[in-house]
Structure formats: C-alpha cells, structure tokens
C-alpha positions in Angstrom: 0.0 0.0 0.0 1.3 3.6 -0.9 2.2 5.6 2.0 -0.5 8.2 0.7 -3.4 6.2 1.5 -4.0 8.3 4.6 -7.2 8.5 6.7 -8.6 12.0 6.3 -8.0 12.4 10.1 -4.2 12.6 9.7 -4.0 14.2 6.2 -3.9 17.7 6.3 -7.4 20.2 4.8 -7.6 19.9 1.5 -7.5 23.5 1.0 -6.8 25.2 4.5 -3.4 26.0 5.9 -0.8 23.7 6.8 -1.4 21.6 10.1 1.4 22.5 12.6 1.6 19.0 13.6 3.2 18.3 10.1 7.1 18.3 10.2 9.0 20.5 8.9 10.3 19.8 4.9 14.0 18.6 4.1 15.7 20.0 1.8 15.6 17.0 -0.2 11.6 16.6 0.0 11.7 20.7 -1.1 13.7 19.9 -3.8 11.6 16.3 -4.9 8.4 18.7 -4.2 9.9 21.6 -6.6 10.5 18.7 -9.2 7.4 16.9 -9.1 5.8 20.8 -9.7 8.0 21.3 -12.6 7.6 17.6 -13.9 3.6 18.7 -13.3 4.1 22.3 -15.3 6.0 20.1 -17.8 3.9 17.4 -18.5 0.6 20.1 -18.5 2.6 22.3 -21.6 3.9 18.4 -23.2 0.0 17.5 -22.9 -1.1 20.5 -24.2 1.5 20.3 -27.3 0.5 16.7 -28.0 -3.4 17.8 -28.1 -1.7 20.5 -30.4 -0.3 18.3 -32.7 -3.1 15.8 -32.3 -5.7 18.4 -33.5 -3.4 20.1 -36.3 -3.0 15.6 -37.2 -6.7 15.6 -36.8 -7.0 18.6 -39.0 -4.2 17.6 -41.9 -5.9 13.9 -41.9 -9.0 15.8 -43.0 -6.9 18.1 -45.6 -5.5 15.3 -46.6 -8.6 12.9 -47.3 -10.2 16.6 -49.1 -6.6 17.1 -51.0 -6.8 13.1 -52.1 -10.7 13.9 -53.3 -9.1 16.7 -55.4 -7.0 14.7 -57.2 -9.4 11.9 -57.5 -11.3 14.7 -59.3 -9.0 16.6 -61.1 -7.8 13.0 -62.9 -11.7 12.4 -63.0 -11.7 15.6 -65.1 -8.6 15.0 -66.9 -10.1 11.4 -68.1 -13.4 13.2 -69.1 -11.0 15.9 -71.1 -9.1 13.6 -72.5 -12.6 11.3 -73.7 -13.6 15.0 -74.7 -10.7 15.7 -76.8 -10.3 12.4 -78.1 -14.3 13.0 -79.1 -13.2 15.8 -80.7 -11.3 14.7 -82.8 -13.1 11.7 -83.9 -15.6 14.1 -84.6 -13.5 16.3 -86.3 -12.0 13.0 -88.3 -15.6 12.1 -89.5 -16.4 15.7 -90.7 -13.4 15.8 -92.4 -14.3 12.6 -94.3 -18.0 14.1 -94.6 -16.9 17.0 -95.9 -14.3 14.9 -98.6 -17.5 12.8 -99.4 -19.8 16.2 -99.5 -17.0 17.6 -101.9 -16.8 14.2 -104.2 -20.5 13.9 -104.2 -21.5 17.4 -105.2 -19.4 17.9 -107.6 -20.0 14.7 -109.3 -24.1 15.3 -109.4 -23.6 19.1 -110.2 -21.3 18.1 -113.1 -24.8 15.1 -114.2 -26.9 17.9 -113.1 -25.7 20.2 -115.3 -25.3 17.5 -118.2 -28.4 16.4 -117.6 -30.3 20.1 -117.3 -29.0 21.0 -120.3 -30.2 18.2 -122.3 -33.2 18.1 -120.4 -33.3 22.1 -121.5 -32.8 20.9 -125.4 -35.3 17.9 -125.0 -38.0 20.5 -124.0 -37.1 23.4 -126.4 -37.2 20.4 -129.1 -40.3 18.7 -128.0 -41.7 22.2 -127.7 -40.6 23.1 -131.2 -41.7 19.5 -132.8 -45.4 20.3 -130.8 -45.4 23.2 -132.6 -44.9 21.8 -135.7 -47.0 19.1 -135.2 -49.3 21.4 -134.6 -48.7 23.6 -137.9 -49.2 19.9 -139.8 -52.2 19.2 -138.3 -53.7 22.9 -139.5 -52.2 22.0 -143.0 -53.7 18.3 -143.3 -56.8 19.5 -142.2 -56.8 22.1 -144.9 -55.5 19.7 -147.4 -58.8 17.4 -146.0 -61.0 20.6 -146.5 -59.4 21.3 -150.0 -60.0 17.3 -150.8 -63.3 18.0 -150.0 -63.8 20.7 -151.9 -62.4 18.8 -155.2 -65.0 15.6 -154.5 -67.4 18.5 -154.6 -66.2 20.0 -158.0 -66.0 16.2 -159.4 -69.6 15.6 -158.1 -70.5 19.4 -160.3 -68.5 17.8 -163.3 -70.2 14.1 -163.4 -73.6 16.1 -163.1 -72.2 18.4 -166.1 -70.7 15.2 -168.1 -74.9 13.5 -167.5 -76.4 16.6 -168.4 -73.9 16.9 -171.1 -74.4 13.2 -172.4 -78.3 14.2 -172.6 -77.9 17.2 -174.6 -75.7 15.2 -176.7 -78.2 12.8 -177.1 -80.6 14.9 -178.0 -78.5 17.1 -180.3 -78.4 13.8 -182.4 -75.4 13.9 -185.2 -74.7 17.3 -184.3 -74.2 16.6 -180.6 -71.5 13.7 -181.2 -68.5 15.3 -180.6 -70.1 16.9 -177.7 -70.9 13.7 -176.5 -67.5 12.2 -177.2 -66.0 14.9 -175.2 -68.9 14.5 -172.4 -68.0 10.7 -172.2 -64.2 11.8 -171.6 -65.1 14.2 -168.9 -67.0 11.5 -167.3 -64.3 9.3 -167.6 -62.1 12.0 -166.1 -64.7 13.0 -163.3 -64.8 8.9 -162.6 -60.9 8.7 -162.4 -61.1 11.9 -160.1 -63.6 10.9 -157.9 -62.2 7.4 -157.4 -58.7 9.9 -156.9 -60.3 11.6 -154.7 -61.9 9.1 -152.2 -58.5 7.2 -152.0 -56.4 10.9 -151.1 -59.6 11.6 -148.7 -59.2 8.4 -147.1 -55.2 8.8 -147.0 -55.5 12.0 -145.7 -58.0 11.2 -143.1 -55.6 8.3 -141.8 -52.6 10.9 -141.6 -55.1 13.7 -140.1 -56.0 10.9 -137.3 -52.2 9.9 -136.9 -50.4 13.6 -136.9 -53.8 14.4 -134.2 -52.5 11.8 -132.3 -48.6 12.5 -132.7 -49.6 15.9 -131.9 -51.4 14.9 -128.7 -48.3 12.9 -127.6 -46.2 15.4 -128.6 -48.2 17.8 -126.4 -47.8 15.2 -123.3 -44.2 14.6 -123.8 -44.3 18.8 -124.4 -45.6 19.0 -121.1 -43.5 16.2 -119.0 -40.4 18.3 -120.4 -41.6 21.2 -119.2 -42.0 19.4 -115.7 -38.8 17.9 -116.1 -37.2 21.4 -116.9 -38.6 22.2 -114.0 -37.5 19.6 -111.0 -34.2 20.1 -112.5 -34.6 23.4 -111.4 -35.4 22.1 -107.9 -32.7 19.8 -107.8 -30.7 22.5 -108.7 -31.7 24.2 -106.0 -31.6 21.5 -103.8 -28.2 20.8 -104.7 -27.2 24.5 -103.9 -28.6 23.8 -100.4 -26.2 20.7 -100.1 -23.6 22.8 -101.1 -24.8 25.3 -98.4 -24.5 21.8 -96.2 -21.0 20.9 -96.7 -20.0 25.1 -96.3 -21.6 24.7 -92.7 -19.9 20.8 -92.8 -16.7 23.1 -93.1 -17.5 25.7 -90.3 -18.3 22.7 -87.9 -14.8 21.7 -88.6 -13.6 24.4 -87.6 -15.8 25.2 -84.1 -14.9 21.4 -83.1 -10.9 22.5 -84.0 -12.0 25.9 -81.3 -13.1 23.7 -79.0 -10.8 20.8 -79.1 -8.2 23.2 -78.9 -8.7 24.9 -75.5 -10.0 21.3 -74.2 -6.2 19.8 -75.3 -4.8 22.5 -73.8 -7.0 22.1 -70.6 -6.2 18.5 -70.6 -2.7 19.2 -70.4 -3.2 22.1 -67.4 -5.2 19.1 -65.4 -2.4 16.7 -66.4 0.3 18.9 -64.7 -2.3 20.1 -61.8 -3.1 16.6 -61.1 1.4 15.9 -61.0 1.3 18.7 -58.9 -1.5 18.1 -56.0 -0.2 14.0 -56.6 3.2 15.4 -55.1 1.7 18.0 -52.7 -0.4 15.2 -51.8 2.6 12.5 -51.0 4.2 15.4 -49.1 1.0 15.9 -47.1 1.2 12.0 -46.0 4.6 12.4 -45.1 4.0 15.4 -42.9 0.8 13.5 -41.5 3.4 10.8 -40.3 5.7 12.9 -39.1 3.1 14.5 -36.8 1.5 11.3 -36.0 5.0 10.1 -35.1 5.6 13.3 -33.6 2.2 12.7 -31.5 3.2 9.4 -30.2 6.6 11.1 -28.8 5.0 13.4 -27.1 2.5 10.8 -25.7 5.2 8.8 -24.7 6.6 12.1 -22.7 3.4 13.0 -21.0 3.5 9.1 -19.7 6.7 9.6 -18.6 6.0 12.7 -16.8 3.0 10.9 -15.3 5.1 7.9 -14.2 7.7 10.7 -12.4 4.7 12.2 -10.7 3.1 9.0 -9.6 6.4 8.0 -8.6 7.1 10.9 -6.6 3.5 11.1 -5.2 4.0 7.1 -3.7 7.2 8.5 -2.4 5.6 9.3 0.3 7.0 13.0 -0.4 4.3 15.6 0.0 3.8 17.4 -3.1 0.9 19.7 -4.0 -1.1 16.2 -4.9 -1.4 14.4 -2.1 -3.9 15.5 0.1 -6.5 15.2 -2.9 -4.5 11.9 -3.9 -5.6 10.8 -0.1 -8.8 12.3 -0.9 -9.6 10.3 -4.0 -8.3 7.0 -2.9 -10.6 7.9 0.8 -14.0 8.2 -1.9 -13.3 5.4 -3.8 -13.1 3.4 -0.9 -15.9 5.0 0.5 -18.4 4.6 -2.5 -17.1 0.9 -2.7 -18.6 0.4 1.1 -22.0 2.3 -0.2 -22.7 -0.5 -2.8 -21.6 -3.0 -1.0 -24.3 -1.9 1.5 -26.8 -1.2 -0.9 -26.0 -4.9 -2.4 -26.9 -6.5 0.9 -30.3 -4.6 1.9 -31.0 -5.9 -1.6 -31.8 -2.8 -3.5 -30.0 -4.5 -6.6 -28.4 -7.6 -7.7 -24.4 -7.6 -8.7 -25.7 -8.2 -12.0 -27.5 -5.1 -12.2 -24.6 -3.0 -10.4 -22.4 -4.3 -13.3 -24.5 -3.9 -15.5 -23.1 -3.4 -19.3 -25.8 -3.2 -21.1 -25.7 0.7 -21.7 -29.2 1.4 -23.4 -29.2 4.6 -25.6 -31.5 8.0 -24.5 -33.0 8.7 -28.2 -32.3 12.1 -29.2 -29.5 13.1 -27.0 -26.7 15.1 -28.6 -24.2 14.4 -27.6 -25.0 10.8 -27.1 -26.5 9.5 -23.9 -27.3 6.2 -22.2 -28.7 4.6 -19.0 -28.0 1.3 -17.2 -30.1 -0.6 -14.8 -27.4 1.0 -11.5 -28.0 4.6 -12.4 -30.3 5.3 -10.1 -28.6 3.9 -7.0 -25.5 6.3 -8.3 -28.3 9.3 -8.7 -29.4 8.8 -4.8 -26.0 8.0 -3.4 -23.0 10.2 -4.9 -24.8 13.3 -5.6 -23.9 14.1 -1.2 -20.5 13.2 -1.7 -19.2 14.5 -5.3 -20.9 17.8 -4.2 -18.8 18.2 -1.3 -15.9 17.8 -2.4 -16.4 20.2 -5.4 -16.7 23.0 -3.5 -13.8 21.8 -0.8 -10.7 22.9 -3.2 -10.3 25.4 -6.0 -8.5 23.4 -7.7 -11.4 20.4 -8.6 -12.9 21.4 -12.0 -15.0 18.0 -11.6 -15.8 14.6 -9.7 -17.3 11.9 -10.6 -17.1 7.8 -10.7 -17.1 5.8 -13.7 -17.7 2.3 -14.3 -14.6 0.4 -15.9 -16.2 1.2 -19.5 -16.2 5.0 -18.5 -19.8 5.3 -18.0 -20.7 8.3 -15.9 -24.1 7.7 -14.7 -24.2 10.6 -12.1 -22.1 13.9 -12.4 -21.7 16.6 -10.8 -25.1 19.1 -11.0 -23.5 22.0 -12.7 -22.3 19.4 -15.6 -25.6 17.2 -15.1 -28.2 20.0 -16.9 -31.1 19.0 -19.4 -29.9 18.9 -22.7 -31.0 21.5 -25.3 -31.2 21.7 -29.1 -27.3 22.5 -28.9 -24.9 20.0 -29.3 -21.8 22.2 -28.6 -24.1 23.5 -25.0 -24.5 20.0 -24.6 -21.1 19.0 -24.5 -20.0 21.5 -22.0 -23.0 21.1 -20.1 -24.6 17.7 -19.9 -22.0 15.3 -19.2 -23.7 13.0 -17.5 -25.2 10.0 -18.6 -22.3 9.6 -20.9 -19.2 7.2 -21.9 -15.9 8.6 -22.0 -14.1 6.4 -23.7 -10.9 8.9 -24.6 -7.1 7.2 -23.3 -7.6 9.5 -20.3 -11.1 8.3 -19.5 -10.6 4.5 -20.0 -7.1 4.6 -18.5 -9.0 6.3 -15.1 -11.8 4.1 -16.0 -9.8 0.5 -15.7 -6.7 1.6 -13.3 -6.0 -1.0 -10.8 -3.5 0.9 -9.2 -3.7 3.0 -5.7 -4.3 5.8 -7.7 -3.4 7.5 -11.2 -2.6 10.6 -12.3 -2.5 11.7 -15.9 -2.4 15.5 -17.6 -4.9 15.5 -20.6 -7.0 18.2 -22.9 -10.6 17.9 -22.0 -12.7 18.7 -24.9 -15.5 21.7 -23.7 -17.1 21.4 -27.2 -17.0 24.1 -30.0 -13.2 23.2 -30.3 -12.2 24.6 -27.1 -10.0 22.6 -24.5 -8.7 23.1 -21.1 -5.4 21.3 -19.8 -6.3 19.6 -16.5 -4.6 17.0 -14.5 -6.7 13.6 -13.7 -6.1 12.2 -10.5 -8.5 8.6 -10.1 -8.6 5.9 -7.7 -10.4 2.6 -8.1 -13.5 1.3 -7.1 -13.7 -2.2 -5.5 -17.2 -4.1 -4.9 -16.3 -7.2 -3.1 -13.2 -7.4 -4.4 -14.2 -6.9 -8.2 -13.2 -4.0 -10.0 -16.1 -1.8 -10.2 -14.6 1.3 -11.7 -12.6 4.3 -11.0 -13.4 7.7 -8.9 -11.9 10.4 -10.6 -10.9 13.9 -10.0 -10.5 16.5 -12.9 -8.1 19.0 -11.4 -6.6 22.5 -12.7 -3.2 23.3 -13.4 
C-alpha cells in the first residue's frame, strides 16, 4: 500500500493552511516537491503540445482525405478531357471525311446535273418546237382534208355536167357527137377523179388521225419536259442547299478544331495540376506521419511525466497532490462500502450493479445512455461529489465511472437538461455519458492506488482546457467496479 493512502483524520485540509503537527520539509523533499511541480508544469505544456499536434493531425488527416478527393477529381476531369478531346477529334475526323464525301459527291451530281439540265433544256425546247410543228401539220392536213373536200365537190358538179352533157348530146343527135365524145371523156375523167379523190380523202384522213394523235403525244411529252425542266430546277436548288450543307460541314470543322483546342490544352493544365496536387499530396502524408510520429513522442513524454509524478506522489513525499490523492483513494473506498451496503439490503443484484448493457437516450446530442445501476448512483454520490467540489479550488470535476467509462451521475452544474445545442451540450450535460478517450478509459480501468494523468478535455466548440486527472479505483467485493476520478486544474 502507498504511503498516501492516509485517513482524512491525519491528512492535512484539503484546502486550509498547513497543520502545525506536520514536520518540517528537508531539503531533499523541497527539492523532490519543486520537481514533481516542474515535472507537473512540464507534462501540462507536453499534454497541451501533444493535443496540439493531435488536433493540427486531426485537422491535416482531413486536408489530406479533401486534398486526395481533389486529385481523385481533377484525374476524374482529366479522363473526361481527355474522352472529350479524343471525341473531338473523332468528330472532327468524321467531318473531315463528310466534308471529302460532300465535296466528291456534289461535284459529281452538279457536273450530271448540269449535263443532264441542259439536255433536259434541249429535250423540251425540241419537244416544244416539234409540238409546234406538229401542230402547224395538223392545220395543214386539215386544210389539205378541206381542200380534198372541196375537189370531191367540183367532181360531183363535173359528173352532173358530163350527165347533163351526155343528154344534150343525145338529144343534139349527129350534131351533138363530138359533144358527146367529149362528155363521155369528162366522165371518164370525173370517174378517175372521184375514185382519186376518195383514195387521197381516205389517205388523208388516216394521216389527219395519226399527226392528231402525234400531236397529242407530242403535247404530253411537251408537257412532261416542261416538268422535267422544272425539277431540275429544284434539284438544282436542292443541290445548292447541299452545297450550303457541306459550307456549314466546313464551319463545324472548324468550331470542333475551337473547341478541341482549348479542351487539349485544358487536358494538359489538369495533367500537370493533377502531377502537382499527386506530389503536394505524398508530401501531405509524409507530414501526417511525421506528426503522428511526432504525437506518439509526445504521448510517450506526458507518460513519462505521469510515471515521475506518480512515482514521486507514492514516495511518500508531499507534493501539491497528495492531500486530494488521499482524498480520491478515501472516496473510492468509500463509495465501494455504499454498494456493497446497498447490495446487501437488496436494492440491486451484482448483475444489475455491473451492468453493461448501456441502453441509448433517443435524441441526445451528444449521445447519452442509461444502465439498470443509475439510479442507486443518482441517490448516493450526488452528497458526496458535491462536497468535495466545493472543498478545493482546484477540482474542476468529480465523478465515478464504471470500468467502461460510463458516468451515470455527475456533478449538478455538468448534469443540466440537454437542449437543441450540441456544442451547449457537451459542456454542459456530461452525465449519462461514456468517455471512452485514453484519459477516461485509463482512469476508468486503473487498478492501481491511484493514477494521475495531464490531458486536454474537450468543452465542445473546439475549445479545451489542460487539466490534470487524478482517479482511484472502485472495488465491490473485491471486483473491480470502476474508478473515482478527480478533474483537477493546473
């Protein structure tokens, strides 16, 4: 047993003037005293530099992840430029060979077209010109048909005149024969000219009915030049649009070649900026384990420092710890014997006491819980922690945990309702809650007389105050219970 664990009877008031009884210092104990202070003013600035360097850790950790999302996204963008670029010039590829095929194409149907217009020009202006000459026959054969009819009419008049002449004749007797002679040969001729006649008037009705019909064909083919004339104007208009096409094919070419170009050239700034933030980056890891590194040294310092104090405190030298060291190992006993009673009048089983089955308050911010001991701890430490909060200037906080670092009942002024808050909360509501930090645990399961660390404790909002934790454990029957802890000021 250290020599510390005094009775409060022989220890001196926690926070009153020195009892006379007490004898007088060495120079030795001074001198251990003055170095367990300086070891304690020490380890408070080497605890307050490794929460430093934890939080500026904490802080490039997050830098880092956001500086590795960066470059994820900047080589996310340079892929997408590059597919962009690459696009544009596949695009700018395929227009080319539009515009070749545009080129080889329109020139080859405007050269047809052409060809083709201008005999499609001569085919009308001929079929025009034959139309009208067609026409010009058909006037003529119909007046050759009118003149045919007007000869059968003259050789009908002449065989009347060859009868009438053949009767006079006749009746003229010998006088009338070589009127009659004559009358028979203009019969004969009328004869021959009728006969003439029908045939011709039959000929010329068959080519009247024929040049009628060439003319009507000629009329319809007339016409389906003139249509053709005119879709080959069309075309030709069509085929000045397409040219219009492949001018605008051309301009494309050239706004895909404006916008590939600034996109190769962005391609190639996101190429170097992602070199760039790759190697700021790998110099940002390297500074993250050099701090983390860094963080365990001075982690390993502050244990050191609270292995000199501890040692010093067991000493049995009296340093500016060990009244509240006497104190703390005095309540943890004490609160040990308050189960223990409570145990045997039966208010709760060992099972409930240790109970671990921490059941979550819904809505609490930060989170809180409860466990089926709380309210034993809520009727029997408020009394004690109370008193001893306002016995020394120095206690921020008192409080027992269980060995998880559960605090089921703080102190009242940390003990308020919780609001809508969180950063209020933290400062505030601290009951209820598991503190599960190295300092908490490491009060939490000490085994030990007592422990005393130097640690940051986190007040919310980023704000922290460097304390020293001194903790004693709590025993139930032998079994580890937890730890009483103080949470002291430097």
């Amino acid at each position: 047993m250290y020599a510390l664990a005094l009775k409060a009877s022989e220890a001196a008031p926690i926070d009153g003037p020195a009892n006379e009884d007490v004898p007088r210092e060495t120079g030795a104990e001074r001198a251990v005293r003055d170095i367990a202070e300086r070891f304690g003013k020490l380890g408070a600035e080497i605890t307050d530099i490794s929460g430093r360097i934890g939080d500026v850790t904490r802080q490039l950790e997050g830098q880092t992840d956001g500086l590795h999302r960066v470059v994820t996204a900047v080589e996310q963008v340079s892929r997408a430029n590059q597919s962009i670029q690459q696009a544009a010039e596949d695009a700018q590829a395929a227009a080319s060979l539009v515009r070749s095929g545009l080129e080889r194409v329109t020139g080859a149907v405007k050269v047809g077209l052409n060809a083709a217009q201008s005999d499609i020009e001569a085919l009308s202006q001929g079929a025009q010109s034959m139309s009208e000459a067609l026409s010009q026959a058909v006037a003529d054969a119909h007046k050759a048909r009118a003149s045919s009819d007007a000869i059968q009419s003259i050789t009908r008049e002449i065989q009347l005149l060859s009868i009438n002449a053949g009767v006079e004749a006749a009746r003229s007797g010998t006088a009338g024969r070589g009127f009659a002679v004559i009358a028979a040969a203009v019969k004969t001729l009328a004869e021959q000219t009728r006969e003439a006649t029908a045939l011709s008037a039959r000929q010329l009705d068959a080519l009247v009915k024929a040049v009628d019909e060439l003319a009507s064909r000629s009329q319809e083919n007339a016409s389906t030049a003139r249509r053709a004339s005119d879709e080959s104007q069309n075309i030709s208009q069509q085929l000045g649009e397409l040219d219009s096409f492949g001018r605008s094919v051309v301009e494309l070419i050239g706004d895909i070649d404006t916008i590939s170009r600034p996109t190769r050239e962005n391609a190639i700034a996101c190429l170097k900026v992602g070199q760039d933030l790759a190697e700021l980056a790998a110099g940002v890891d390297g500074s993250s384990e050099t701090l983390e590194r860094a963080s365990q040294r001075t982690e390993a310092l502050v244990s050191i420092s609270e292995g000199i104090l501890g040692a010093i405190a067991a000493s049995g030298v009296r340093t500016a710890q060990s009244e509240l060291i006497a104190t703390a190992m005095e309540t943890a006993a004490t609160i040990g014997a308050l189960f223990e009673q409570a145990l045997a009048r039966g208010e709760l089983s060992m099972a409930e006491l240790f109970d671990e089955a921490y059941q979550p308050i819904a809505g609490s911010d930060p989170l809180q819980h409860m466990t089926r001991f709380v309210g034993l701890t809520d009727r029997l430490l408020p009394s004690i922690q109370e008193k001893l909060l306002g016995s020394n200037r120095r206690i921020v906080f008192c409080a027992a945990v269980d060995r998880n670092g559960f605090l089921p009942t703080h102190n009242q002024k940390y003990s308020q309702a919780q609001g809508r808050d969180p950063v209020w909360n933290n400062a505030n509501c601290r009951n209820r809650r598991i503190f599960s930090d190295r300092t908490g645990l490491a009060a939490a399961r000490n085994q030990k007389p007592f422990l005393l660390q130097t640690y940051r404790r986190d007040m919310g909002g980023g704000q922290f105050l460097v304390m020293e934790d001194l903790s004693a454990p709590i025993r139930v029957k032998g079994r580890h219970w937890g730890g009483f802890r103080f949470g002291l000021n430097i």
